[in-house]
C-alpha positions as a Markdown table, in Angstrom:
| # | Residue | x | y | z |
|---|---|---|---|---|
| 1 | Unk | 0.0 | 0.0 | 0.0 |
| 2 | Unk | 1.6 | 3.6 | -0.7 |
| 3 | Unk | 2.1 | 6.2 | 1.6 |
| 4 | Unk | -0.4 | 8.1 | -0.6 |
| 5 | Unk | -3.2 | 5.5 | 0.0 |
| 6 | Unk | -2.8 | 5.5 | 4.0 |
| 7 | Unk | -3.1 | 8.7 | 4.2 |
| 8 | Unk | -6.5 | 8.5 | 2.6 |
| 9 | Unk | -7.8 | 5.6 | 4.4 |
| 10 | Unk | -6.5 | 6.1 | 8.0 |
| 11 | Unk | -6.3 | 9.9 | 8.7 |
| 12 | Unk | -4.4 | 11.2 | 11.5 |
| 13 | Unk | -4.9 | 11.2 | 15.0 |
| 14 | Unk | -5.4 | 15.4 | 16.4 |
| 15 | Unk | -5.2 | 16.0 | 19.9 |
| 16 | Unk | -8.9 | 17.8 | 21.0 |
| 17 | Unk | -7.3 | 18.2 | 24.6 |
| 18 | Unk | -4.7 | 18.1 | 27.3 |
| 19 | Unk | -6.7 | 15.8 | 29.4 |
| 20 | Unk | -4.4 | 12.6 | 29.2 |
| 21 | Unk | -7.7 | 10.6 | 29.4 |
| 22 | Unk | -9.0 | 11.4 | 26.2 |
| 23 | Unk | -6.0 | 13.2 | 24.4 |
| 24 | Unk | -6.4 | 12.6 | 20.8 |
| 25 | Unk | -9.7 | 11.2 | 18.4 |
| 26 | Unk | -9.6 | 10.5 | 14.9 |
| 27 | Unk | -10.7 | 12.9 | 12.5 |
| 28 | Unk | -14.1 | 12.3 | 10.2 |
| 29 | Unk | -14.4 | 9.4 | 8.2 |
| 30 | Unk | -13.7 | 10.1 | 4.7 |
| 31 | Unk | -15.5 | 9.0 | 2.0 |
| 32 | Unk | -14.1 | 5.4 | 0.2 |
| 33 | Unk | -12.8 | 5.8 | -2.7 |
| 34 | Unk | -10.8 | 4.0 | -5.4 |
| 35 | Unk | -7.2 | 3.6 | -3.1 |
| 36 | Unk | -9.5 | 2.2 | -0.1 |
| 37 | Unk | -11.4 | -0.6 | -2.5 |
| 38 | Unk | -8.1 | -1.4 | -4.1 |
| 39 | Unk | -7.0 | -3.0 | -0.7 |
| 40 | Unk | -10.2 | -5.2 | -0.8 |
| 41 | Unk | -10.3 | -9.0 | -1.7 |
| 42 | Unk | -10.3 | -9.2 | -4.8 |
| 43 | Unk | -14.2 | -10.9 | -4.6 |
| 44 | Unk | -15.7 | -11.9 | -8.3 |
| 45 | Unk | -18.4 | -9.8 | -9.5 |
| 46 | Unk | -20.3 | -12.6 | -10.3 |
| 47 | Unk | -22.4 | -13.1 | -7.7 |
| 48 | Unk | -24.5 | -15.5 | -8.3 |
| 49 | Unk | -23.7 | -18.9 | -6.6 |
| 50 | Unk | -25.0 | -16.3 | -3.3 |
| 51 | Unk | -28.4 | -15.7 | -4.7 |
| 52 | Unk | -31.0 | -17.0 | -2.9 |
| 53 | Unk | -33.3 | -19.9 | -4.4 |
| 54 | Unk | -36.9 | -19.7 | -4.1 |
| 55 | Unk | -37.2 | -21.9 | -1.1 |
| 56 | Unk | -34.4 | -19.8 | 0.6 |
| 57 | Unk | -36.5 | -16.3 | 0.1 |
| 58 | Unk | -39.5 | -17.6 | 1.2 |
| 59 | Unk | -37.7 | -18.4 | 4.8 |
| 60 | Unk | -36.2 | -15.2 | 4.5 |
| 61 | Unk | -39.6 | -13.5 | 4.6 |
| 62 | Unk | -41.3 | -15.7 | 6.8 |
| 63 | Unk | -38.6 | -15.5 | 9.8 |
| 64 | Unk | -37.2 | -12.0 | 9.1 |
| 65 | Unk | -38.5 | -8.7 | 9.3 |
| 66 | Unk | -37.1 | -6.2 | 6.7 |
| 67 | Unk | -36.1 | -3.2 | 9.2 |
| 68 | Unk | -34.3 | -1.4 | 6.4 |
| 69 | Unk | -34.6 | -1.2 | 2.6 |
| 70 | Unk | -31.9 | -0.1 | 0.4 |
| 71 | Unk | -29.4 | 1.5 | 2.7 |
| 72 | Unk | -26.0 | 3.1 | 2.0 |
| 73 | Unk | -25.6 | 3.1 | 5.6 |
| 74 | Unk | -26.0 | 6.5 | 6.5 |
| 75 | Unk | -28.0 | 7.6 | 9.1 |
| 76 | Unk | -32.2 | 8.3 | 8.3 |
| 77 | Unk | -35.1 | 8.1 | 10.0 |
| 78 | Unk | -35.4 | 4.7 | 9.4 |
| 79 | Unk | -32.0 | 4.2 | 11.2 |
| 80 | Unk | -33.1 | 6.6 | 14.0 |
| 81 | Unk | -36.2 | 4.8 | 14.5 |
| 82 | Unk | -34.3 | 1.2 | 15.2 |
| 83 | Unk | -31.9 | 3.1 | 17.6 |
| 84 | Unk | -34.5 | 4.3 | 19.0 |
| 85 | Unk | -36.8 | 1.4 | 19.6 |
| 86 | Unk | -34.6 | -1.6 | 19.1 |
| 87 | Unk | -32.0 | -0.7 | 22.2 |
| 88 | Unk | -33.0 | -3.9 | 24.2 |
| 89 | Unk | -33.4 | -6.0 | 21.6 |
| 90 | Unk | -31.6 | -9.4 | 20.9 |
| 91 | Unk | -31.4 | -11.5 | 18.0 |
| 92 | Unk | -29.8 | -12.2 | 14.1 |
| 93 | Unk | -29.7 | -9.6 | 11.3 |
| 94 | Unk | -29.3 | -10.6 | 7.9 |
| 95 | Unk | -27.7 | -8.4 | 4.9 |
| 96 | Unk | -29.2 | -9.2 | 1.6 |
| 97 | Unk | -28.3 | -7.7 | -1.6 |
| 98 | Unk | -30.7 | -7.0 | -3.9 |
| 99 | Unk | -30.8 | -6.2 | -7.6 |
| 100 | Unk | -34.1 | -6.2 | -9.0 |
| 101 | Unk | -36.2 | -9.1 | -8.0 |
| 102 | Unk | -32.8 | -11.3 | -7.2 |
| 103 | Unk | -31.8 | -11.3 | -3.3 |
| 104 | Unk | -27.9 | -12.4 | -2.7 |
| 105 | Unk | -26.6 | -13.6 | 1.1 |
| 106 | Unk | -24.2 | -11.0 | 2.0 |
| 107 | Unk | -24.0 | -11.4 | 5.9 |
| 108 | Unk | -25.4 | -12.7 | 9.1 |
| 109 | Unk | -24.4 | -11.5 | 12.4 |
| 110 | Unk | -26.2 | -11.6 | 16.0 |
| 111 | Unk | -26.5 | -9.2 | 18.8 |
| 112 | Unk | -27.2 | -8.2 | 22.1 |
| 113 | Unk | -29.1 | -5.0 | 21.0 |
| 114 | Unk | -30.0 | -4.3 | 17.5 |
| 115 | Unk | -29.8 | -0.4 | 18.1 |
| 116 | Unk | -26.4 | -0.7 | 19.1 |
| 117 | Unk | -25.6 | -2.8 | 16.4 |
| 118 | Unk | -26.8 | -0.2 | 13.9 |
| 119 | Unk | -25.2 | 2.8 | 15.4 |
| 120 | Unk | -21.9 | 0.5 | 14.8 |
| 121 | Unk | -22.6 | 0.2 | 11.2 |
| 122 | Unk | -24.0 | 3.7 | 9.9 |
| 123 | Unk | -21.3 | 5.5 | 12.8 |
| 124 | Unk | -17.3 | 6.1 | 12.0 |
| 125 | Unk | -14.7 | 3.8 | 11.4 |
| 126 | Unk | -13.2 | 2.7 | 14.9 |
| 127 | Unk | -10.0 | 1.8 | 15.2 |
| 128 | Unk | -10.4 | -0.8 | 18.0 |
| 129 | Unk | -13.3 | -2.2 | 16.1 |
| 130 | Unk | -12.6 | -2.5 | 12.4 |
| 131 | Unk | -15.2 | -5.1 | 11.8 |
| 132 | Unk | -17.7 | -3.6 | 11.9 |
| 133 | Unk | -16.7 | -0.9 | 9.1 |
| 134 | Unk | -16.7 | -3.7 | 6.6 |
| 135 | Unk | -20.1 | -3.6 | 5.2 |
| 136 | Unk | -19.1 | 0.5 | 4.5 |
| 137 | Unk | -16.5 | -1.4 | 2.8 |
| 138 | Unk | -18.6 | -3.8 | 0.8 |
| 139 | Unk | -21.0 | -1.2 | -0.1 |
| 140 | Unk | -18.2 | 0.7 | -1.6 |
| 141 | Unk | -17.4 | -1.9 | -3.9 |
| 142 | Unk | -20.8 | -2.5 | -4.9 |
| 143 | Unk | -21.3 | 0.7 | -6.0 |
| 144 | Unk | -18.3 | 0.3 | -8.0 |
| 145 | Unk | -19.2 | -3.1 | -9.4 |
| 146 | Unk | -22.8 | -3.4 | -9.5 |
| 147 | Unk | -24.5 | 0.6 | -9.4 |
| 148 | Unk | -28.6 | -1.0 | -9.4 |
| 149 | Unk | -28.0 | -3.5 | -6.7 |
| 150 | Unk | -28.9 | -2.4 | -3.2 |
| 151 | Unk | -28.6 | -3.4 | 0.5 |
| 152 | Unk | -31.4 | -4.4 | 2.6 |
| 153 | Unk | -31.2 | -5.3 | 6.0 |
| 154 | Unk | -33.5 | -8.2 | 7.8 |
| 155 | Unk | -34.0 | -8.6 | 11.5 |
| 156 | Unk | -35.3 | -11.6 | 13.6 |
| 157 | Unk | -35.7 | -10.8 | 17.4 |
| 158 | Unk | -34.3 | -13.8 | 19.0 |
| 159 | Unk | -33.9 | -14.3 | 23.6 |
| 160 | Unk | -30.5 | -13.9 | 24.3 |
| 161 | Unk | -29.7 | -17.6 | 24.8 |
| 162 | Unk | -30.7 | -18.3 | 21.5 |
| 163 | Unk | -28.8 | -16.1 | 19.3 |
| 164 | Unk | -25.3 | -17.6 | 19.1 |
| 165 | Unk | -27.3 | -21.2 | 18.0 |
| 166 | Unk | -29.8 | -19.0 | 15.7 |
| 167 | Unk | -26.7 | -17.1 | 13.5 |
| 168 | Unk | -25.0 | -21.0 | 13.2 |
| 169 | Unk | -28.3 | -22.4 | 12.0 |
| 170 | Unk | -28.6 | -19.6 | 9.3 |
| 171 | Unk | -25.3 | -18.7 | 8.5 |
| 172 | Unk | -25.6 | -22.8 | 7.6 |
| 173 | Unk | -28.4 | -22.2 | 5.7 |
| 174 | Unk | -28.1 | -19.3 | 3.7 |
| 175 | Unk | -23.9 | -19.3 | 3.5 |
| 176 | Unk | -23.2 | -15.4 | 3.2 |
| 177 | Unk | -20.6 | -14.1 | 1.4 |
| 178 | Unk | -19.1 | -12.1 | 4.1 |
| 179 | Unk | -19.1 | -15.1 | 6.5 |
| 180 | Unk | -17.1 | -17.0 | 4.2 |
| 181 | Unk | -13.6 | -17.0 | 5.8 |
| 182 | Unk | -10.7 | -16.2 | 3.2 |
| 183 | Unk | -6.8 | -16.2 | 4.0 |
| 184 | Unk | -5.5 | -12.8 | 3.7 |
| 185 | Unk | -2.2 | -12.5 | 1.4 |
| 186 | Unk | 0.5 | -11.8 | 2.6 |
| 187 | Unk | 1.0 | -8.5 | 1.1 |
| 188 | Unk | -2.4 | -7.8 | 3.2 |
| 189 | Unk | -1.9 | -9.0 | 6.1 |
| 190 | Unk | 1.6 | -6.5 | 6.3 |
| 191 | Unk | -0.9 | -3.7 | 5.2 |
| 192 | Unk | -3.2 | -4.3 | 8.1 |
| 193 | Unk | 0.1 | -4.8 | 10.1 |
| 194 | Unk | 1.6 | -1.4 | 9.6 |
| 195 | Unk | -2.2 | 0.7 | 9.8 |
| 196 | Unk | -2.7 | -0.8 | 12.9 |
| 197 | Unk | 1.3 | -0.2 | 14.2 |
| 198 | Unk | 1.0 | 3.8 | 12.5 |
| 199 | Unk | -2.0 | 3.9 | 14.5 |
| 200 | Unk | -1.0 | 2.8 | 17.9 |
| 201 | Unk | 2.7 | 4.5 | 17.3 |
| 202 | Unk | 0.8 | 8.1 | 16.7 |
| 203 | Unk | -1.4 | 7.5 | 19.8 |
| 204 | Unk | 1.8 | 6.7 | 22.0 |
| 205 | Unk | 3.6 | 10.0 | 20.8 |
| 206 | Unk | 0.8 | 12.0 | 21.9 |
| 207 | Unk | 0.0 | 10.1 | 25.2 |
| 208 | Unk | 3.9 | 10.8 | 26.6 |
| 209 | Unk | 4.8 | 14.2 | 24.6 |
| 210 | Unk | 5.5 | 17.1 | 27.2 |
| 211 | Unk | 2.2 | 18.9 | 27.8 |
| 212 | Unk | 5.1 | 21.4 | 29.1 |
C-alpha cells in the first residue's frame, strides 16, 4: 500500500485536549474511494452462486422482518427509529443484496441490542473495532461493481440464549458471502500490520509528549 493511499484511508490522530484521558480522536471518516477498494479482496463480480433460491426467500420473509430497505448506511429516519426502539433488543440480522427481483446472502451476524448494532454500522470507522466498518467497505465496492443493486437489512428478534445457535443455523443455511472466511495475502496482512502499528505509534507519541 503507498504512503499516498494510507493517508487517505487512515487519517491522523489530532489532539482535541490536554486531558491525558482522552487526548487525541480521529478525524471524520472520509468517504471510500478508489485507493481504499483497491485494498479489498479481490471478490468476483459474479455473484451468483449467493443468490438466494426460491425456497431460501420464502424463509427469508417468513422468519425476518425487513427493518431497512436499500441502505448506504447513512443515518435516516429509518436508522433513527431502530436506535431508537430496538435498544433492548436481541437477536440475528441478515444483509441481503438486492438487484431487482434477485436477493444475494451477503452477511449474518447476531446481537445483544440491535440499536447498538446499527449505530456501529451507519457510525465512524473505529480503530479498535474494524469489523464492523466492513459492510461501508462492501457497499463501496458495490457501487463500484454493481451501481442498481442495493442493500437491505433483515432482522429476527431472538432471547439472548438463543442467538449464538440461531446465527450457526442460518449462516448454515443461507452461506453469506461475508461469512465466508478467506486467508489474507500476505501482502495484506503487512498492510493491516503497519495501519494498525501507524495507529498505535501516533497514539503513544501523543499520550507521553511534554504537555510542558
Amino acid at each position: 500500500m503507498s504512503s499516498v493511499a494510507k493517508a487517505r484511508i487512515y487519517p491522523p490522530l489530532r489532539p482535541v485536549s490536554k486531558n491525558r484521558s482522552n487526548s487525541f480522536k480521529r478525524t471524520a471518516t472520509p468517504p471510500l474511494n478508489a485507493n481504499c477498494l483497491a485494498v479489498m479482496p479481490n471478490f468476483s463480480r459474479d455473484f451468483s452462486q449467493f443468490e438466494l433460491s426460491a425456497s431460501q426467500a420464502a424463509s427469508l420473509r417468513a422468519d425476518f422482518s425487513l427493518l431497512v430497505p436499500e441502505t448506504d448506511l447513512s443515518r435516516c429516519s429509518r436508522v433513527d427509529r431502530i436506535i431508537a426502539e430496538y435498544k433492548r433488543v436481541p437477536g440475528i440480522y441478515f444483509w441481503i443484496m438486492r438487484q431487482g427481483e434477485r436477493l444475494f446472502s451477503i452477511y449474518i451476524g447476531k446481537t445483544n441490542s440491535m440499536a447498538y448494532r446499527m449505530q456501529n454500522y451507519v457510525g465512524e470507522f473505529q480503530p479498535h473495532s474494524p469489523n464492523d466498518y466492513k459492510l461501508r467497505i462492501f457497499r463501496a465496492f458495490l457501487a463500484e461493481s454493481t451501481p442498481d443493486a442495493t442493500l437491505d437489512l433483515y432482522f429476527s428478534s431472538k432471547d439472548f440464549s438463543e442467538i449464538t445457535q440461531a446465527e450457526n443455523i442460518a449462516v448454515t443455511a443461507y452461506d453469506p458471502l461475508l461469512n465466508r472466511r478467506q486467508r489474507p495475502s500476505a501482502q495484506a496482512r503487512a498492510d493491516l500490520r503497519d495501519a494498525f502499528s501507524l495507529y498505535y505509534r501516533s497514539a503513544f507519541e501523543q499520550l507521553l509528549q511534554n504537555d510542558g
